[in-house]
N, CA, C and O atoms as a MOPAC input file, in Angstrom:
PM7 MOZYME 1SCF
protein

 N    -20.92400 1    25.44900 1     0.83100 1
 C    -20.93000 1    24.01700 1     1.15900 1
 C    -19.59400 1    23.35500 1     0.80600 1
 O    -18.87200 1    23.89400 1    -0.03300 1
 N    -19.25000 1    22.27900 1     1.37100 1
 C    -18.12000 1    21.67500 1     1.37000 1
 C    -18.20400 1    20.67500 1     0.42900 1
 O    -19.16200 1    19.91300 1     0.29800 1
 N    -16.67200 1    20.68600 1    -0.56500 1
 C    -17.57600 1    20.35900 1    -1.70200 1
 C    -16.99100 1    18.27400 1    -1.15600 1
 O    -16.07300 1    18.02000 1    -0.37600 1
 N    -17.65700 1    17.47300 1    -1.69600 1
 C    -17.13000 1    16.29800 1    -1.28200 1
 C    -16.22800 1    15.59000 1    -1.91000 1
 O    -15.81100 1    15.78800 1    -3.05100 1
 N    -15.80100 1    14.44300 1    -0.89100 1
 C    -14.60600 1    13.99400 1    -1.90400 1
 C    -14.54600 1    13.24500 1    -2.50800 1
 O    -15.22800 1    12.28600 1    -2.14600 1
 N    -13.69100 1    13.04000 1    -3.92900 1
 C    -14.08500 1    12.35800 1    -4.37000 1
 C    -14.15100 1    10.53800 1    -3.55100 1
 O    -13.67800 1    10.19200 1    -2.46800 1
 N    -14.98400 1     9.62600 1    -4.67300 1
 C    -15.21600 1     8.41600 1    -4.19900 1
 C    -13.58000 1     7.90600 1    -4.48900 1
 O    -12.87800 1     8.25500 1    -5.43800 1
 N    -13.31100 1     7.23100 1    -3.67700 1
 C    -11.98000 1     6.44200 1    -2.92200 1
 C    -11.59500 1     5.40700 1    -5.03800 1
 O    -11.76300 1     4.18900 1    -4.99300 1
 N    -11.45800 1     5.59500 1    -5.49900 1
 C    -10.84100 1     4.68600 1    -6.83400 1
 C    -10.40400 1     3.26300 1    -6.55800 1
 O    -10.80000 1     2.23300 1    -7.10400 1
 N     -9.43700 1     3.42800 1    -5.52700 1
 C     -8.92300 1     2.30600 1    -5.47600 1
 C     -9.77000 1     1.63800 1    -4.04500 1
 O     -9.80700 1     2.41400 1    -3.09100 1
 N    -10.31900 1     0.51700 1    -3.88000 1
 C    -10.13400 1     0.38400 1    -2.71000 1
 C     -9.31200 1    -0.29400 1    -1.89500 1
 O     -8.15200 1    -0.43200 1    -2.28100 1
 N     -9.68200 1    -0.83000 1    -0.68600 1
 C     -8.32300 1    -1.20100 1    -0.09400 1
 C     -7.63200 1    -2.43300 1    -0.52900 1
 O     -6.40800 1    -2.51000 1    -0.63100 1
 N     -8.62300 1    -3.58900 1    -0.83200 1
 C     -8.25400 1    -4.58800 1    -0.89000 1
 C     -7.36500 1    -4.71200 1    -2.58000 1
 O     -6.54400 1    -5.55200 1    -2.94800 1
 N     -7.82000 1    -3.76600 1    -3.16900 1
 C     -6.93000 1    -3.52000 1    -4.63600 1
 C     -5.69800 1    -3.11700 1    -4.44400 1
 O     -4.74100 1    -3.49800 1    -5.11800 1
 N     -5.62500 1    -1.97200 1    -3.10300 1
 C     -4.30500 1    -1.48500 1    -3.13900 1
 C     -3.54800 1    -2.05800 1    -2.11000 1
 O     -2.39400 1    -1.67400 1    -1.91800 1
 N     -4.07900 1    -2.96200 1    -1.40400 1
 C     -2.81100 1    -3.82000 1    -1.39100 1
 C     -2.24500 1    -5.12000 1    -2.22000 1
 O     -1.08000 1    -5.50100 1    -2.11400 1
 N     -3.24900 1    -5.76500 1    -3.08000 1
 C     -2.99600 1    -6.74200 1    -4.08700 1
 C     -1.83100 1    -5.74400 1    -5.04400 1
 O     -0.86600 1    -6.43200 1    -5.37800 1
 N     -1.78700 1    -5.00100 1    -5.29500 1
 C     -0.89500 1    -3.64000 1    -5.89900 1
 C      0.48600 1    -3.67100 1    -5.37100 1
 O      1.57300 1    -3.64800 1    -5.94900 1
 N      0.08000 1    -3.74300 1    -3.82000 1
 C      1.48500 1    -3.25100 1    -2.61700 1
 C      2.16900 1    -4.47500 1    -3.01200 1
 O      3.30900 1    -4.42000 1    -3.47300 1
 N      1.61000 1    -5.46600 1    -2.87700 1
 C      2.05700 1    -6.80800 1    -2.77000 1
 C      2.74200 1    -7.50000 1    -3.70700 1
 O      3.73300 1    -8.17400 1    -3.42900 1
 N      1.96400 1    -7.30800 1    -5.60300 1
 C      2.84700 1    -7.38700 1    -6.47100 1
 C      4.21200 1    -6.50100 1    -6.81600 1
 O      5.26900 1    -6.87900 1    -7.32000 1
 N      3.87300 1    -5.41700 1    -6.44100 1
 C      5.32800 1    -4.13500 1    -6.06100 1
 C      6.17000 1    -5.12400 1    -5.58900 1
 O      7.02800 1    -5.72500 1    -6.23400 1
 N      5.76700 1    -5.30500 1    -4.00300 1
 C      7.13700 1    -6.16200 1    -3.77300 1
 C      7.31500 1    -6.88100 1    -3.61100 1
 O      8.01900 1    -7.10000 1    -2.62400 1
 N      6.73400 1    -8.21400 1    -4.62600 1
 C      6.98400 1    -9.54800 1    -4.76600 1
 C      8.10800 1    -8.90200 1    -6.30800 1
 O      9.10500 1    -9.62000 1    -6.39300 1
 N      8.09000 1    -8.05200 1    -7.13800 1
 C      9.01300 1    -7.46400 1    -8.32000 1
 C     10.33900 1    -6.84000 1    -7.38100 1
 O     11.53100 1    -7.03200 1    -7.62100 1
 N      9.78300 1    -6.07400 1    -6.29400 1
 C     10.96400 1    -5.72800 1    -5.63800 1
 C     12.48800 1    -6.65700 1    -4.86200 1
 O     13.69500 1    -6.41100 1    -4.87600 1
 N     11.62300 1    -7.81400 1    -4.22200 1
 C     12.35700 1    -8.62000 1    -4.23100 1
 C     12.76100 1   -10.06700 1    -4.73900 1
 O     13.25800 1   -11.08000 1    -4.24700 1
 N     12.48500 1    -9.81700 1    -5.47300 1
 C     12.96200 1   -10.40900 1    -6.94800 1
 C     14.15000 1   -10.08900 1    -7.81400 1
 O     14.89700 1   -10.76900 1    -8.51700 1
 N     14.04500 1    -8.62600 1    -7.47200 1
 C     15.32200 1    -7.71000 1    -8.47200 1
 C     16.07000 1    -7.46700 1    -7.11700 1
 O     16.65800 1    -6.38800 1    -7.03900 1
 N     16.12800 1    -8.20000 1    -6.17900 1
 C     16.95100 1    -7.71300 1    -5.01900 1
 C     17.08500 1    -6.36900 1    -4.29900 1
 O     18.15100 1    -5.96000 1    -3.83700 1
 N     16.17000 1    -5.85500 1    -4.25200 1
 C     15.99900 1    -4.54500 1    -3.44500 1
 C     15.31200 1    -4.30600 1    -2.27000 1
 O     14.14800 1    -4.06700 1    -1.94800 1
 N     16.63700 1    -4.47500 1    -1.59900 1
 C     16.31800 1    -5.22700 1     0.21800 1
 C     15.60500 1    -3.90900 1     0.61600 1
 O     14.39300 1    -3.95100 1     0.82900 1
 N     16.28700 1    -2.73400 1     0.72900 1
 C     16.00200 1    -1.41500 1     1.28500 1
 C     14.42100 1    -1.06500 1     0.77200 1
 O     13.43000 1    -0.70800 1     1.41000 1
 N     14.61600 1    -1.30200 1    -0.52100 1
 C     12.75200 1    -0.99700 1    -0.92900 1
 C     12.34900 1    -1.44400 1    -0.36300 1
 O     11.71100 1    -0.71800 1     0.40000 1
 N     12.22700 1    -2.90100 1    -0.07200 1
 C     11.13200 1    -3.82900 1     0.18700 1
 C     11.19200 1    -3.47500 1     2.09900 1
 O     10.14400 1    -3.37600 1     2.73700 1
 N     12.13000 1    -3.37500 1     2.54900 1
 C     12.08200 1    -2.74200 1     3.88900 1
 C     10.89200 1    -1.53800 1     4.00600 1
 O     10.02500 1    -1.35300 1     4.86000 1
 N     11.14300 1    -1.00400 1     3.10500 1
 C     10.45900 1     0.76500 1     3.00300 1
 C      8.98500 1     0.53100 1     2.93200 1
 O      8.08200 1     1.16600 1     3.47500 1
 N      8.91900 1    -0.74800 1     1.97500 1
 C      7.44300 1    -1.43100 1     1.44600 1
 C      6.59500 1    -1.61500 1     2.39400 1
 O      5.41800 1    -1.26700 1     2.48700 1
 N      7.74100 1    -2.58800 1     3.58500 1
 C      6.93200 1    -3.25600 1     4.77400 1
 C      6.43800 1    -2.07700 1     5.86200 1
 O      5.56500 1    -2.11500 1     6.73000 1
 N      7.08100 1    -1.33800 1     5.57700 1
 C      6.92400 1    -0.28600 1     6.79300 1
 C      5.53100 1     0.26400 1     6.87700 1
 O      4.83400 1     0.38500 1     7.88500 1
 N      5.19900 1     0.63600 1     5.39000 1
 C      4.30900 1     1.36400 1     4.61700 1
 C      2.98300 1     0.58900 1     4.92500 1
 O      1.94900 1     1.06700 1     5.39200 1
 N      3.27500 1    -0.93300 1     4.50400 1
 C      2.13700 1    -1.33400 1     4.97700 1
 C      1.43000 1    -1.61500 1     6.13000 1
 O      0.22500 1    -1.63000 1     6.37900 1
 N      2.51000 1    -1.85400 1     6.84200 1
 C      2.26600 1    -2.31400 1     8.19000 1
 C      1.49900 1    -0.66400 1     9.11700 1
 O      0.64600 1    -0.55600 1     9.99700 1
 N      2.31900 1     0.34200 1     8.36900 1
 C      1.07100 1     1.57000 1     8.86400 1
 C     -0.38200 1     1.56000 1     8.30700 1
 O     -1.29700 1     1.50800 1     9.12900 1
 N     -0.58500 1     1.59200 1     7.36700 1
 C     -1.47100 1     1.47100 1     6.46900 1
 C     -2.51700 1    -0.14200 1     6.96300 1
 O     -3.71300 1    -0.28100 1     6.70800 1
 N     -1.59600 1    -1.20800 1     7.72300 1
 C     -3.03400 1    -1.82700 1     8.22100 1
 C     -3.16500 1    -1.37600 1     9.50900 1
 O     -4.24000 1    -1.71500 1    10.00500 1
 N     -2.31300 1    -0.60600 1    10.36700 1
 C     -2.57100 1     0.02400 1    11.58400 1
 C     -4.10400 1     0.98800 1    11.16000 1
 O     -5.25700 1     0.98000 1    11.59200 1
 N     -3.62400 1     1.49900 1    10.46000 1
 C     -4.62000 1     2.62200 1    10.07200 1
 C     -6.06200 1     2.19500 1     9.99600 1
 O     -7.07800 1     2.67800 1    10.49600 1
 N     -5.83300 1     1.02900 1     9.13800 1
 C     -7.16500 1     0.39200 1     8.36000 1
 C     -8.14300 1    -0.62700 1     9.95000 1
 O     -9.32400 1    -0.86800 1    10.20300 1
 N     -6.91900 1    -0.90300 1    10.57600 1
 C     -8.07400 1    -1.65900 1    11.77100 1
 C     -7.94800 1    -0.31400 1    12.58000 1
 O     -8.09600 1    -0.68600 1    13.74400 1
 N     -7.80600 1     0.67600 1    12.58800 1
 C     -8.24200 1     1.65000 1    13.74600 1
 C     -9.65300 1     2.28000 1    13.53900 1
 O    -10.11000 1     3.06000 1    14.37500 1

């Protein structure tokens, strides 16, 4: 049998309150390129989440 997986820890709405303080610190300390990298990330990640 397949063993299952575990239950999800974070859920979504935590991990983006998470994403969000990341890079509200990110650009703050001026780190354009992170916070670029940040947006990317999420913007897949709500692709994902409404599919």
């Amino acid at each position: 049998p397949s063993p299952t997986p575990p239950p999800d820890e974070f859920p979504f709405a935590e991990r983006m309150e998470a994403f969000r303080r990341l890079r509200g610190w990110l650009s703050k300390t001026k780190r354009t390129k992170a916070v670029d990298a940040l947006d990317s990330v999420l913007l897949e990640l709500a692709k994902e989440d409404t599919a």
